[in-house]
N, C-alpha and C positions, 0 to 999 in steps of 0.2 A: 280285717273286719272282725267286729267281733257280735255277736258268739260267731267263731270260725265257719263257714260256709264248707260242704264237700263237695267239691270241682272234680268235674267229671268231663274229659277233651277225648273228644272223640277223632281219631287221627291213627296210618299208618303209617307215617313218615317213618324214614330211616332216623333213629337216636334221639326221638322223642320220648322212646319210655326211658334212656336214663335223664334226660330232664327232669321227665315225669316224679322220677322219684326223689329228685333232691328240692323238688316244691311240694313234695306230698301231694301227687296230683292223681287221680285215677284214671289212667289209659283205657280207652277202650276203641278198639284196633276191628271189631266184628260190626259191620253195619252192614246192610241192605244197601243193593246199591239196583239202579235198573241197568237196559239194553247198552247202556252208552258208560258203564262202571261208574255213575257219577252217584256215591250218598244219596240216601233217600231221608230227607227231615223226617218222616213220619216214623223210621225205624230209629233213629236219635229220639224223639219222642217217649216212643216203647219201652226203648231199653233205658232209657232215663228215671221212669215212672218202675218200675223195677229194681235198681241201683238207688235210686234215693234215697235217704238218710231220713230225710223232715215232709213235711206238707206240703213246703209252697216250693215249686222248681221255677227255675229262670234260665229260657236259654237265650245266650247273648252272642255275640258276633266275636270273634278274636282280639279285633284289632280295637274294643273296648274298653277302656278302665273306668273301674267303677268305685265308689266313695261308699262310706259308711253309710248314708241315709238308705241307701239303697236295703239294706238290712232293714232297719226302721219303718221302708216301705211297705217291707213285706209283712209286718204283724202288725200294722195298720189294716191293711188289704184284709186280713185275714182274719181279722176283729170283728170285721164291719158285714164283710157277707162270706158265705163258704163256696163262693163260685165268683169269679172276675177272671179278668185278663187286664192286667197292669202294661203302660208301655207310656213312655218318654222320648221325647224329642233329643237328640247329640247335640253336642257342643265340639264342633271338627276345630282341630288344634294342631301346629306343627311342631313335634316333637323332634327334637333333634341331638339328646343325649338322653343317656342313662338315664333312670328315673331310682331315687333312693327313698324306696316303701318305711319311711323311718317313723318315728311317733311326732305329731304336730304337720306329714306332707301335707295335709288336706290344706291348712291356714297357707303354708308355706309357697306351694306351687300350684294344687287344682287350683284352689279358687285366682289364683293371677292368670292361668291357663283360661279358663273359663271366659276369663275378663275381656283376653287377648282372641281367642277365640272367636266361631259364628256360628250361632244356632242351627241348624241344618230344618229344612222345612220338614210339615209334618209326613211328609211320602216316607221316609226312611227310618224305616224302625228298624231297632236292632237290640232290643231287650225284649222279651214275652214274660211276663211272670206270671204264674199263676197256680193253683192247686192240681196236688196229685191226682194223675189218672183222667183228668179234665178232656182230653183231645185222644182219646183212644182209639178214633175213629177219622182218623186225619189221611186222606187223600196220598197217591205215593209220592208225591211232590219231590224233583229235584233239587238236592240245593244248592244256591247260588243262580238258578236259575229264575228267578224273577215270580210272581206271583203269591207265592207260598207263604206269604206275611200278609199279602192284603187280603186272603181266605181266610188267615185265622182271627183278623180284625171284623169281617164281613160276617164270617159263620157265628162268630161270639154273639156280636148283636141281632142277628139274625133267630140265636137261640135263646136271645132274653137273657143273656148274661152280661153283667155289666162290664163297660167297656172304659177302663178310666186311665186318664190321660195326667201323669201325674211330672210333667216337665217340670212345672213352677217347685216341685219339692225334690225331684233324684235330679242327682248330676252323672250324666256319662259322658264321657272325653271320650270321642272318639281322634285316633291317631291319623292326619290327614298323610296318604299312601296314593302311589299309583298305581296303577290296571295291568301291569304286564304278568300278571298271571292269569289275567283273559283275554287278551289279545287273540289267540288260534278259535275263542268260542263266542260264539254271539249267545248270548244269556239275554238276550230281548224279543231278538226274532229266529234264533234256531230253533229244530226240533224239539230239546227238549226240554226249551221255552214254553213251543207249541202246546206240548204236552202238558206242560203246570199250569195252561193259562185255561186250559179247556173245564177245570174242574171249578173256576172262576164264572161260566156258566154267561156272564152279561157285564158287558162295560162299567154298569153302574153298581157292581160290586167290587169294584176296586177302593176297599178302604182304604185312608189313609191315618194320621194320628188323629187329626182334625174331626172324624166320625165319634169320636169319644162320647160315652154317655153321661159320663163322669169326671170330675178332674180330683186330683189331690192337691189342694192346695200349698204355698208355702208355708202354712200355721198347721200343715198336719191334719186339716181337714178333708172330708171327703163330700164333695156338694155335686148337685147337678151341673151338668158341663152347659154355660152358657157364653154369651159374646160372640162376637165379630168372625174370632177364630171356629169355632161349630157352626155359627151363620151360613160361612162360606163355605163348609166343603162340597156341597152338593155340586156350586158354580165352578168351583178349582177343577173338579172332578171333571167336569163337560169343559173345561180349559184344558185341560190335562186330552183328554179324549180327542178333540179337533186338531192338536197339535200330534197325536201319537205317530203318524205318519214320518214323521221326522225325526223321530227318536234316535235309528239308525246313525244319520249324520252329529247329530248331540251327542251321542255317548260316542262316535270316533271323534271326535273336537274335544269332548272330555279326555277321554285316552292320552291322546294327543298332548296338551295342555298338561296333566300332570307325568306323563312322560318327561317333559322336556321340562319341568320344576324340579323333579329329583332325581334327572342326570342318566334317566334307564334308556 
């Protein structure tokens, strides 16, 4: 990417900090965690907002890769107003060798990945961009345990900050993986589910990308968010909601299913 972004992986794994440092990457191994040792987003946050180099931070999921516009997004964003929260729809892709970051990948492989690919709907977000310092007051939220993207989609517009939905212009490939590193935890209905889901307050602040106020479009614009897709979140929402009951068996049938695709 250029100008070069400073990436900041918050992890204590065993032999990540010499990774870390043969990609120039900054470890940070000290995070807040609650009762159950699990990370607390909101201290990634903190300590983010602190550590950062530039204005606009973006926290994104792992298992992401991301293209150059995404750069380009951010000083669009940040042109236009000095408060948003940016966020885009994945592009889930099977990845099944090495990837070589070389000059011209983007022509070469994203965009054929992209092609090959399937837009993941708007429930799953997994980039937040936005301006330093912005969420300073962010709930202890578990992570990985479910809720803690649709508060920060829900409290944005909630606080008059705009909320733009810029699928049609960032590309993120997301790597299609399975679940066996949650198998032992229920991140839907456990505890400390429970726990992230309570500061969510009411069913019908479950945002998703589709709540968007804004979109960025493919030409680099930034418009009001209209259509079919903003139409409908309110009715997904209440689809989403009558269905939640069942969740449980969906996400073991998902397990399940990409289990037994890549051989775990």
């Amino acid at each position: 990417m250029n100008p070069k972004p400073k990436i900041i992986l918050f992890s204590n794994e065993a032999g990540i900090a010499e990774a870390a440092r043969r990609l120039d990457v900054q470890v940070e191994t000290t995070v807040e965690t609650n009762s159950y040792g699990t990370p607390l987003v909101s201290s990634m946050f903190k300590e983010a907002d602190i550590m950062a180099a530039g204005d606009v931070l973006a926290f994104i999921s792992a298992d992401i890769i991301l293209t150059q516009n995404t750069i380009e997004a951010a000083r669009i964003a940040m042109e236009w107003s000095k408060s948003f929260l940016l966020v885009a729809q994945r592009h889930d892709v099977d990845v099944r060798r090495l990837l070589e970051f070389d000059e011209g990948w983007e022509k070469s492989w994203a965009a054929g990945a992209v092609a090959r690919g399937t837009l993941h709907s708007p429930g799953a977000i997994d980039m937040f961009m936005y301006p330093r310092r912005q969420y300073e007051h962010m709930p202890p939220f578990a992570i990985g345990r479910t809720a803690y993207d649709n508060w920060l989609l829900w409290n944005t517009v909630a606080s008059g900050i705009p909320l733009i939905d810029a699928t049609r212009f960032v590309t993120l490939i997301h790597q299609n993986h399975d679940y066996a590193h949650a198998l032992k935890v229920d991140v839907w209905d456990g505890d400390e589910a429970r726990e992230n889901r309570k500061w969510i307050k009411h069913w019908t602040n479950y945002y998703s990308i589709a709540h968007a106020t804004w979109t960025l479009g493919a030409d680099g614009r930034i418009a009001p968010a209209s259509g079919w897709k903003y139409r409908m979140a309110k009715p997904r929402q209440l689809i989403s909601h009558a269905f939640r009951a069942s969740r449980r068996i969906r996400t073991r049938v998902r397990s399940w299913r990409f289990a037994r695709r890549y051989g775990v």
